[in-house]
Each structure stands twice: as C-alpha cells, then as structure tokens.
C-alpha positions in Angstrom: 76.0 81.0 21.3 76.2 78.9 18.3 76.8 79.7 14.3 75.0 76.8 12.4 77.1 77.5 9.1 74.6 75.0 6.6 71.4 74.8 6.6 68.5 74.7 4.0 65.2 77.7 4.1 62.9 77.5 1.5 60.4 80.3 1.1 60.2 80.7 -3.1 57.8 77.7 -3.9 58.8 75.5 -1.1 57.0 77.6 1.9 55.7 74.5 3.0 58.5 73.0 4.4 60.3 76.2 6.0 60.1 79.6 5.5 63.0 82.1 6.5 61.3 83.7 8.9 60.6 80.8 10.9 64.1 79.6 10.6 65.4 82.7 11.9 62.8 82.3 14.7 64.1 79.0 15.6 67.5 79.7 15.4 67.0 82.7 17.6 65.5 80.6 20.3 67.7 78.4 20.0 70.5 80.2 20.9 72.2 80.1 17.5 73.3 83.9 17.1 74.2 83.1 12.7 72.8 80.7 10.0 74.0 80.4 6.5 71.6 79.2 4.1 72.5 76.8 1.0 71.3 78.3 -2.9 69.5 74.3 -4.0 66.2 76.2 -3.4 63.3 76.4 -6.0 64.3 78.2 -7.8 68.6 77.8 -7.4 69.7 81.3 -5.8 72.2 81.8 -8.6 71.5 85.6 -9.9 71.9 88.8 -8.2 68.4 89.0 -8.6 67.4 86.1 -6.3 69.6 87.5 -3.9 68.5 90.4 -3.4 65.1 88.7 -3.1 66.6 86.6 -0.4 67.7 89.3 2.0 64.3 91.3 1.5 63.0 88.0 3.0 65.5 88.3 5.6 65.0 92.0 6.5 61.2 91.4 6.7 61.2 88.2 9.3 61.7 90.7 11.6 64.5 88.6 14.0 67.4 91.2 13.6 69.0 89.2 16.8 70.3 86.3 14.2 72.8 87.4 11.1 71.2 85.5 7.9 74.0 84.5 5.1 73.4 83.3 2.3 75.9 80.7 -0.3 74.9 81.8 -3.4 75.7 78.2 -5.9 77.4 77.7 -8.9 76.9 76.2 -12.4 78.6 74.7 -15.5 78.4 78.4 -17.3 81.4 80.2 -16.4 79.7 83.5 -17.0 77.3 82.5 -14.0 80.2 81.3 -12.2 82.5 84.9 -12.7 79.4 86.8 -12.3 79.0 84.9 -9.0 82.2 86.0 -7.5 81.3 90.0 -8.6 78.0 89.1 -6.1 79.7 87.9 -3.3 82.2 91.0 -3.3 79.3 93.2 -4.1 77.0 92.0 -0.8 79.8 90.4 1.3 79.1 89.8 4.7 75.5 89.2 3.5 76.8 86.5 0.5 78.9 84.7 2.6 80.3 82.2 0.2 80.0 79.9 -2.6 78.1 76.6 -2.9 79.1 73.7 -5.8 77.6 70.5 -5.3 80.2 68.3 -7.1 77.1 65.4 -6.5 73.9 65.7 -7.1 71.5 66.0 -4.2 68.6 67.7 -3.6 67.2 70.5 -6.4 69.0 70.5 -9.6 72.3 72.5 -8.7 74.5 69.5 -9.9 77.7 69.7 -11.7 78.8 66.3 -11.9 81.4 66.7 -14.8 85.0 66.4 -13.6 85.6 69.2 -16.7 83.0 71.3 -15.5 84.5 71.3 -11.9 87.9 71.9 -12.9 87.1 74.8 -15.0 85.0 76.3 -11.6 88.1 76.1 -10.2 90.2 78.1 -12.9 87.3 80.4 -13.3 87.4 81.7 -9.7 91.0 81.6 -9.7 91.0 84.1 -12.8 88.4 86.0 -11.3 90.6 86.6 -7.8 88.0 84.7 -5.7 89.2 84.5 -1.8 86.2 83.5 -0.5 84.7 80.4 0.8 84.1 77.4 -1.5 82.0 75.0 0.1 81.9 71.5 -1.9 79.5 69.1 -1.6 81.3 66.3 -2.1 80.1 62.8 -3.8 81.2 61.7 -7.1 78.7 60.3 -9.3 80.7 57.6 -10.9 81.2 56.3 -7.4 77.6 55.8 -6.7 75.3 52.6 -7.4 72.2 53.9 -7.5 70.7 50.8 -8.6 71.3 49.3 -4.8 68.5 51.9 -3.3 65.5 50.7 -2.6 63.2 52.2 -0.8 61.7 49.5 1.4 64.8 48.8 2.8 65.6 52.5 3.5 69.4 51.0 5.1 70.4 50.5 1.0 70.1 54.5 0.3 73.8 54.4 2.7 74.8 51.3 -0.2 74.2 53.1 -3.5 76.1 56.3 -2.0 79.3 54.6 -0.7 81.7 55.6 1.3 84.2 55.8 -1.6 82.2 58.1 -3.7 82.7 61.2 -0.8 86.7 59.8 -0.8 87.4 60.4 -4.4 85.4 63.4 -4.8 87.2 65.1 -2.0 90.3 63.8 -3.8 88.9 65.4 -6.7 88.1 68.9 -5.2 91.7 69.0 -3.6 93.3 68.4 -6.8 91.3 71.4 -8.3 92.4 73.2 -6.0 96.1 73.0 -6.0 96.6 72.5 -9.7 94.3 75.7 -10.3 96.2 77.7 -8.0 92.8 78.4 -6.1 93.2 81.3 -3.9 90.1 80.9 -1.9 88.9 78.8 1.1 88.1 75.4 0.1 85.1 73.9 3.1 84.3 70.0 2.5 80.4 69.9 3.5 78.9 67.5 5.8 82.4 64.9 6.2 80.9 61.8 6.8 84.1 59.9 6.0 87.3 59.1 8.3 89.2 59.0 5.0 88.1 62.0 3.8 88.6 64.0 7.3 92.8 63.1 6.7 92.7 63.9 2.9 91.4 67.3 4.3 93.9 66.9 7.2 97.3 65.9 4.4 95.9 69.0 2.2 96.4 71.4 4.9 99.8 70.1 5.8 100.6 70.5 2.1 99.7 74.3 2.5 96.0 74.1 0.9 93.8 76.6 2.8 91.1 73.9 3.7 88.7 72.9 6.1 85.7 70.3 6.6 82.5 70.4 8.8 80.2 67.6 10.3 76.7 67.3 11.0 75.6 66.1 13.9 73.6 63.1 12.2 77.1 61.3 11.2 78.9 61.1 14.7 75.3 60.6 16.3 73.5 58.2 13.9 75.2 55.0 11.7 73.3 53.4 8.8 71.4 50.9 11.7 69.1 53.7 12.4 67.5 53.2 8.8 66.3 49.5 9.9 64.3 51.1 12.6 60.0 52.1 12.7 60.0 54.8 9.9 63.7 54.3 9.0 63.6 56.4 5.4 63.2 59.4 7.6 66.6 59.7 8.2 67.5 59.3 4.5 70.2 62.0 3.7 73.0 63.1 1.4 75.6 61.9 2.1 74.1 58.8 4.0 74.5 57.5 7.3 77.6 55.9 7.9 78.6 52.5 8.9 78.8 52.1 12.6 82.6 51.9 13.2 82.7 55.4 10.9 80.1 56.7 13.4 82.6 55.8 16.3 85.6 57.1 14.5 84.3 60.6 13.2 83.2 61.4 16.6 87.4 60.5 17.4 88.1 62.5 15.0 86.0 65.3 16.1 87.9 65.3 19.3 91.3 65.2 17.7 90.6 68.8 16.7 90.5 66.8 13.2 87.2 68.3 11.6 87.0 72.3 12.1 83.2 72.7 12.8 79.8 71.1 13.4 77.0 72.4 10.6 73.9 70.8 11.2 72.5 70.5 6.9 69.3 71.8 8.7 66.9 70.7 5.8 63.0 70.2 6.5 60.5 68.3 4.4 57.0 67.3 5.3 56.4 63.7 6.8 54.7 62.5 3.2 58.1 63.4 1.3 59.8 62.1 3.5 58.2 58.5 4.2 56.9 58.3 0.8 57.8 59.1 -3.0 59.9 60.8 -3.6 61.6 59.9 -0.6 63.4 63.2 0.0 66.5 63.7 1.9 67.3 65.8 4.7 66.5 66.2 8.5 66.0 69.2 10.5 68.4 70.0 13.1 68.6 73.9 13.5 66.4 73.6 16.9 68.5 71.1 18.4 71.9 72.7 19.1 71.6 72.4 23.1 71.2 68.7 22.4 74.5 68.7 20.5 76.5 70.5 22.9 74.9 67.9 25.7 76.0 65.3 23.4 79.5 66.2 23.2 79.8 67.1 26.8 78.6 63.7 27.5 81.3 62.5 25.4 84.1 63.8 27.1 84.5 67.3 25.2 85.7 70.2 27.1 83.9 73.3 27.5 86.9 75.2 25.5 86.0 72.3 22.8 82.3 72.8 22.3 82.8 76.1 22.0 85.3 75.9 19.5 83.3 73.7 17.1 80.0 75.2 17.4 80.9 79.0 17.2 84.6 79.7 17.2 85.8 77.8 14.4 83.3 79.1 12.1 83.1 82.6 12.7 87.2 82.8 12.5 86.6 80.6 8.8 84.2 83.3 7.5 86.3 86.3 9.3 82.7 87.5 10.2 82.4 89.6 13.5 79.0 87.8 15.2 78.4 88.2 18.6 78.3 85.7 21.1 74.9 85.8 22.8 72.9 83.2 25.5 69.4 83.8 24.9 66.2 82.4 26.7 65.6 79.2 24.9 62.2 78.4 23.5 61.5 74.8 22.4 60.1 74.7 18.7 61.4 71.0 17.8 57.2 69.7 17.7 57.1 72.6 14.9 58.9 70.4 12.4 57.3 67.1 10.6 59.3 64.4 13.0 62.0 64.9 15.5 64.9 63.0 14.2 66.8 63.2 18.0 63.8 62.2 20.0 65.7 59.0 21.3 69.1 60.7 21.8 66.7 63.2 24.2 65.4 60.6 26.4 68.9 58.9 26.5 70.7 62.3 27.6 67.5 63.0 30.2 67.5 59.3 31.7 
C-alpha cells in the first residue's frame, strides 16, 4: 500500500549495513508494495554490468511480492552519462531513473561542477532522455563545512545551510530549461520551503518537475541533534530549523510537495555515533508510523494515499499494484530506531 521511491541497499561490500534481500523483506512486511534503490553503493552502480548484478540480487531474495527499481547514477564522463540513458531504455521498468547528486554525500558519486552539471543536462537532452532525473540537490559553494563539529552534532544542519539546497535547486531548474531537458526532473529529499515554491514557479513555467520529502524533515528539526546520541540523526541534507519543520509539513498539505520518500539508508551504531560519523537513518519499516503521523495531522485518507503511493506510481508511469499485507514489525532489526519517541507519542 505504499511505494517508498528512495532508499539506499547495500549488498556489494557494504552487506553489513543492509542487504537487498532484507530490504525487500522489510518492505514487504511493511506494506510497501515498490522500493527504488539509489546507485552511491560500493561500488557506484554506474555500468550495465553492475546492473545486471543488481537485479540478479533482486531475483534471488526471493520476495517477488515487492517490485525492486533501481536509479542507476551519473558522472562527469559524458560517455558514462549517454551510455546511461541506452541502460535505462534497455531494462526500463527495472532501471527506473537516473540519479545525479549535484552535492556530495555519501559514496563518491559527486559532480559538484556547475560545468559538469550543465553538460548532464545537454548530454541527456541529445541523447532523447524522457525519464526521471532525480537531483540531489546541495551546492557545494554554499556549504561551510568548517562549522561541523562533531561534538555538537546540531552544527552538521550549520555547515549545510539552508541556502546551499536553494541555489542548487536554482541551479538544476536552470539546466533544465536552458537545455531544453525533455525528461522528468524530481528534487530529492526537499527540506526547504524556498526550494518547495522554486519547484512550485518551475512547473507554472511549464518545467515537467516535481520534489519528494522524507519523513525526517516534516517530523524532526535540527533540536533533535542536541538530544542523548544526537549525531544519529545526522543526514544529507540536514535537519531543518524548527519553523521549516512546521512549514514543510504546510506545505505538504497544500498538495505543494508530490510525494513522501523515506532516503531509507542504514549504517551500523559505530558509524553512526562515531568516526566517520555517517549519514543517513533507516526509515523503510516505518511507513504505518508515517501515514499515523499525517492522519494525526489532519490529512485525509484521499491525501495519504496520494503522497505515499499515488503520486509516485503516476511519476514513474509504473503499473504497481496496490496491496495491504499482514504487517510484521522488523524496526529492532536495524542499529537504532530513529522514530522511537514519535511511537510512544502516537500510542499515548
């Protein structure tokens, strides 16, 4: 009953945090009928080789009830990037889109060169790509990375501003219409009220655009670091200040931001409390909590529907079935439960 359209499996030589088989397990007990996985894995899943590696993995987890996608991510070398798009309409539905991270975060996939990104842009344009493009979206010269520091985990939300996911999704819009992008251009994980109405203006101007949130950015704000254990819920991008908490979730409601994506991404409990400090929280075994959340909040049924299944399936013109399954609880499986507290305040 739910499509979680971003999350991070690991398998290759990160088994020890997730494995796609267990992902697939939890997604399929917890009712999410479709996951799509991001390419930053170790290594990047950038050739058709790794892809195909990818979907063995997938055919031998042995949970046919859940459809596995896969992104498959983007470089600087334009012969990747053409080749890329000859993948995705090679093993479409399976490829379900394409991944740039316009930021660096997590694995090495970074192309942080305004140059670099404009020429993605032309390069999928020339090549006839009508796909999804989905952007992770912080600009490097925005960030002060000198600000972080680790034992006051609340700075990590400081030396990745606000302004550097503005001007990046600036940036990606700009690419887009100038390039004469014919594809679907998806802001990841909007964290940022300015950011949700940039995405807003570009579709009034007749850009074919769209943004998701995750559930840790109209749930959490950047207090949440200053609690016990607060680095765990370091991420990219950050948690927000608490009046863009409030707002996003406004947002949200105002049909503003087209679908929830929870950035599933699981590390162990020593990288996350200690060096190197890695970002990320899981999330895929959580979706009941969400849609409790949101019906808490005054969403209607029609509404909750919409963003965590809907919406998403209608983006990727993928025909996924809409299933209610018996739940099975696998949230102790996974190194801390970031939504513990939000549990015993929906329970009370």
């Amino acid at each position: 009953m739910y499509i979680d359209p971003h999350v991070h499996l690991r398998d290759f030589n990160q088994k020890h945090k997730e494995t796609i088989k267990h992902g697939l397990e939890v997604a399929r007990d917890s009712g999410v009928d479709a996951v799509f996985e991001m390419p930053n894995t170790d290594p990047p899943i950038v050739t058709r080789e790794l892809v195909v590696e990818r979907l063995k993995l997938s055919e031998q987890s042995g949970v046919p009830e859940v459809f596995h996608g896969i992104y498959i991510g983007l470089t600087a070398d334009l012969k990747q990037v053409k080749n890329a798009v000859n993948i995705y309409n090679e093993f479409f539905p399976r490829v379900v889109g394409m991944k740039l991270y316009a930021g660096h975060s997590v694995g090495n996939l970074g192309v942080t060169k305004l140059e670099e990104q404009k020429n993605i842009y032309k390069a999928l344009t020339e090549e006839n790509y009508k796909g999804i493009l989905v952007v992770h979206s912080e600009k490097e010269s925005e960030m002060e990375s000198e600000k972080w520091n680790p034992v006051l985990p609340i700075t990590h939300s400081y030396a990745r501003p606000e302004k550097a996911e503005v001007e990046s999704v600036k940036d990606q819009i700009e690419f887009a219409k100038d390039s004469g992008f014919k594809g679907k251009l998806h802001i990841g994980h909007i964290s940022v009220p300015e950011a949700v109405e940039l995405v807003v203006q570009a579709k009034i101007d007749k850009i074919d655009a769209s943004c998701g949130i995750c559930p840790h950015h109209f749930i959490f704000d950047w207090n949440q670091m200053s609690v016990k254990n607060g680095i765990l819920w370091k991420m990219n991008p950050p948690l927000r200040s608490p009046q863009s908490k409030t707002k996003m979730l406004e947002l949200l409601k105002e049909g503003k931001i087209d679908f929830i994506e929870t950035d599933h991404a699981p590390h162990t409990f020593t990288e996350k409390k200690y060096h190197p400090f890695m970002s990320g929280i899981p999330g895929l075994a959580w979706w009941d909590l969400f849609a409790e959340f949101l019906r808490k909040n005054g969403f209607s049924e029609k509404q909750i529907e919409d963003l965590t299944f809907e919406n998403a399936r209608k983006r990727f013109e993928l025909k996924i079935e809409k299933t209610d399954r018996q739940r099975i609880n696998h949230r102790n499986e996974y190194s801390f439960n970031p939504y513990e507290a939000i549990e015993k305040e929906l329970n009370a």
